[in-house]
Backbone bond lengths (Angstrom), bond angles and torsions (degrees), N, CA, C in turn:
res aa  C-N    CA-C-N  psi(-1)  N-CA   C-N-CA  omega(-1)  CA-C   N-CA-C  phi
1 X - - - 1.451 - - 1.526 108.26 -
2 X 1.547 105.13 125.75 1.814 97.92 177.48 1.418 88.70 -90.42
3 X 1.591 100.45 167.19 1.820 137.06 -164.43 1.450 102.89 -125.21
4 X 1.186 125.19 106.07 1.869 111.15 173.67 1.513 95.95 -110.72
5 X 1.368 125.93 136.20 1.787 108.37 171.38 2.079 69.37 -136.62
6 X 1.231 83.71 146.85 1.570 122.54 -174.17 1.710 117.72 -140.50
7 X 1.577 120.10 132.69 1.242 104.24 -176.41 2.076 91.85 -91.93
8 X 0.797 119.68 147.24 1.446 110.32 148.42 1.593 126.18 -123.93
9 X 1.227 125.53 167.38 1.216 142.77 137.62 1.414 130.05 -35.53
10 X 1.824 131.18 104.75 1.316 146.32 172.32 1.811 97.50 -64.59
11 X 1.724 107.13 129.86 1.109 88.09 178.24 2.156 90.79 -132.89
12 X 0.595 103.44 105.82 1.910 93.55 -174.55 1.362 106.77 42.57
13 X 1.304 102.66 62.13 1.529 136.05 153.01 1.720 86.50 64.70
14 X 1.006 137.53 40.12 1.813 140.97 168.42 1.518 99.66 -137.73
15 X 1.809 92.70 133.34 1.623 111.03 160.00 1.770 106.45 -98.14
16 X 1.146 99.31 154.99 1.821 96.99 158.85 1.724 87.16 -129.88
17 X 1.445 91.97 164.26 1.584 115.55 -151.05 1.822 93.03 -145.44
18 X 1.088 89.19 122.48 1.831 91.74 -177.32 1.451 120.15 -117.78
19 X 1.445 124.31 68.16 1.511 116.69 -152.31 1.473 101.59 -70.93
20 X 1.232 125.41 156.73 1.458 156.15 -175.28 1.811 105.98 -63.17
21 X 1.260 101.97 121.31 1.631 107.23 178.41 1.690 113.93 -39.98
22 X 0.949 133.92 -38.38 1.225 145.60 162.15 1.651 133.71 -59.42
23 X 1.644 104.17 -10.06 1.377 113.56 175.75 1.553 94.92 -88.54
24 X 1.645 125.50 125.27 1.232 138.34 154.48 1.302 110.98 -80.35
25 X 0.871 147.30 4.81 1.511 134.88 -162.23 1.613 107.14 -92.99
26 X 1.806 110.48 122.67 1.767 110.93 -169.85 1.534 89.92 -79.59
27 X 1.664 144.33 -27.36 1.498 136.04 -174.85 1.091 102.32 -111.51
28 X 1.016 133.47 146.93 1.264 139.71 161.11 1.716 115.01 -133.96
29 X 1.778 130.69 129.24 1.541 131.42 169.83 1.480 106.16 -58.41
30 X 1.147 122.53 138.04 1.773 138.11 154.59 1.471 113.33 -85.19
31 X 1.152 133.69 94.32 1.852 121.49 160.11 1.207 96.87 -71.62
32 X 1.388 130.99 167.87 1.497 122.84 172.12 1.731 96.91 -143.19
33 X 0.949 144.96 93.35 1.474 132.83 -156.30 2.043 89.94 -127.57
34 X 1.506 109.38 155.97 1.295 96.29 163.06 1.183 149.04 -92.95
35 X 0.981 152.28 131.99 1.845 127.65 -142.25 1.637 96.51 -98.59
36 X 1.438 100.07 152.26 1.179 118.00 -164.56 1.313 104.46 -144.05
37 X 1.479 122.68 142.22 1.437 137.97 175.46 1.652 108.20 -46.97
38 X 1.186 113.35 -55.66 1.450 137.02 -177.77 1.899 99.25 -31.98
39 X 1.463 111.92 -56.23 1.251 99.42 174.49 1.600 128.13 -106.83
40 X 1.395 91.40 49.95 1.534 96.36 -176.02 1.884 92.55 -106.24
41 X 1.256 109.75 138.70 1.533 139.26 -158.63 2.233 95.80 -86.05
42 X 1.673 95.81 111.88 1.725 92.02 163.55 1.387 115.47 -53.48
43 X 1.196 103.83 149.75 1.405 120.10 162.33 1.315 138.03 -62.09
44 X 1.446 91.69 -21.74 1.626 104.67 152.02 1.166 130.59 -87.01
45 X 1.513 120.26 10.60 1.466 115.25 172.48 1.676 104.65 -122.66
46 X 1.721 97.57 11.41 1.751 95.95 -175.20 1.368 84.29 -91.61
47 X 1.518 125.35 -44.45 1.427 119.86 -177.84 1.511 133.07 -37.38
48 X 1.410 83.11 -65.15 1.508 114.58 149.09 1.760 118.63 -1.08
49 X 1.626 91.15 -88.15 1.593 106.33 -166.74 2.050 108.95 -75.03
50 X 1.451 91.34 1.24 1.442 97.21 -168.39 1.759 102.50 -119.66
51 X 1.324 133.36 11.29 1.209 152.13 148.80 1.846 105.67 -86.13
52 X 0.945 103.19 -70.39 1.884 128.80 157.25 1.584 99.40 -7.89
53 X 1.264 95.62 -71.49 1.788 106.38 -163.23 1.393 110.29 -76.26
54 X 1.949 118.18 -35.87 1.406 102.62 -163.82 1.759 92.05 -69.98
55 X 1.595 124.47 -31.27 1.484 112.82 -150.44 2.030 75.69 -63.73
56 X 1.090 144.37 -50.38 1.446 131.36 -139.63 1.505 111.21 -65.42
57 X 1.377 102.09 -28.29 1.170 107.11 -175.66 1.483 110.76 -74.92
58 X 1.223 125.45 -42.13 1.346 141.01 -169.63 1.779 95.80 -74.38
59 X 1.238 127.35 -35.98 1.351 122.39 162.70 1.780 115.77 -138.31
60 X 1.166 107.00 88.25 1.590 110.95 -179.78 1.457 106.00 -46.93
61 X 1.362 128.09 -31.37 1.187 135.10 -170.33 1.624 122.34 -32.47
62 X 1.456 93.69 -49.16 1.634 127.45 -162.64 2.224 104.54 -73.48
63 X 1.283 83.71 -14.59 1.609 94.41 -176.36 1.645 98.07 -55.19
64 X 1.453 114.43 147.54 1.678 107.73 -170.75 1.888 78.37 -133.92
65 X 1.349 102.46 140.04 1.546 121.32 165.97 2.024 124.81 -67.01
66 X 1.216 101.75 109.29 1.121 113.68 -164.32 1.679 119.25 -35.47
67 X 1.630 91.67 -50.35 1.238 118.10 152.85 1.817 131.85 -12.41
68 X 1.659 79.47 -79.38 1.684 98.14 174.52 1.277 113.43 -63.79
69 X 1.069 109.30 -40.81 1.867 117.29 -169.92 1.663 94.64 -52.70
70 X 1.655 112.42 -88.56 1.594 121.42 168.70 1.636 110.28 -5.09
71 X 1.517 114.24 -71.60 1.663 99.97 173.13 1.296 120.55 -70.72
72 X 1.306 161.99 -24.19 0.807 142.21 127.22 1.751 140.12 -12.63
73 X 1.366 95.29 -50.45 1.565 111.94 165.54 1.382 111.12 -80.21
74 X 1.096 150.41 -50.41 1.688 118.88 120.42 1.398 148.49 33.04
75 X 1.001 71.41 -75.22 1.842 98.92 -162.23 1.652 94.50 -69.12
76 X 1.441 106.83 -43.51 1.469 105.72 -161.65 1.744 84.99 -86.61
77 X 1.110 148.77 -26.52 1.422 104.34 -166.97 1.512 118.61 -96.99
C-alpha cells in the first residue's frame, strides 16, 4: 500500500489534491486533520535520521534488531 501525507493550503473551505502520475489507485481514504506546528519535526532530528540512514546504507551490517534492542532495554531496568 503506498502512503502520500501532503500539507496543503485551505482555500474557501476547499483543498485540491494532486495525486502523482504513478498512483493507480480508482479509491482512495481522505483523513483530513489540521496541521499544526506542534508536530512539525526539528531539524536536528531530520539530520539526525538522514546521517543515521546514509552510514546504514554504506554498512547494513550495523543495523541492530528491534527485537533484541527492546530485551536488552529490559533487561537493564
Amino acid at each position: 500500500m503506498e502512503t502520500i501525507r501532503k500539507t496543503v493550503k485551505v482555500n474557501n473551505h476547499k483543498i485540491n489534491i494532486t495525486l502523482p502520475d504513478d498512483f493507480n489507485a480508482d479509491e482512495v481514504d481522505v483523513i483530513i486533520t489540521p496541521s499544526s506546528a506542534e508536530y512539525s519535526i526539528p531539524q536536528w532530528q531530520i539530520d539526525e535520521v538522514r546521517e543515521r540512514t546514509i552510514a546504514y546504507f554504506k554498512n547494513q551490517e550495523i543495523a541492530l534488531d528491534f527485537d533484541e534492542v527492546m530485551k536488552e532495554i529490559e533487561d537493564e531496568l
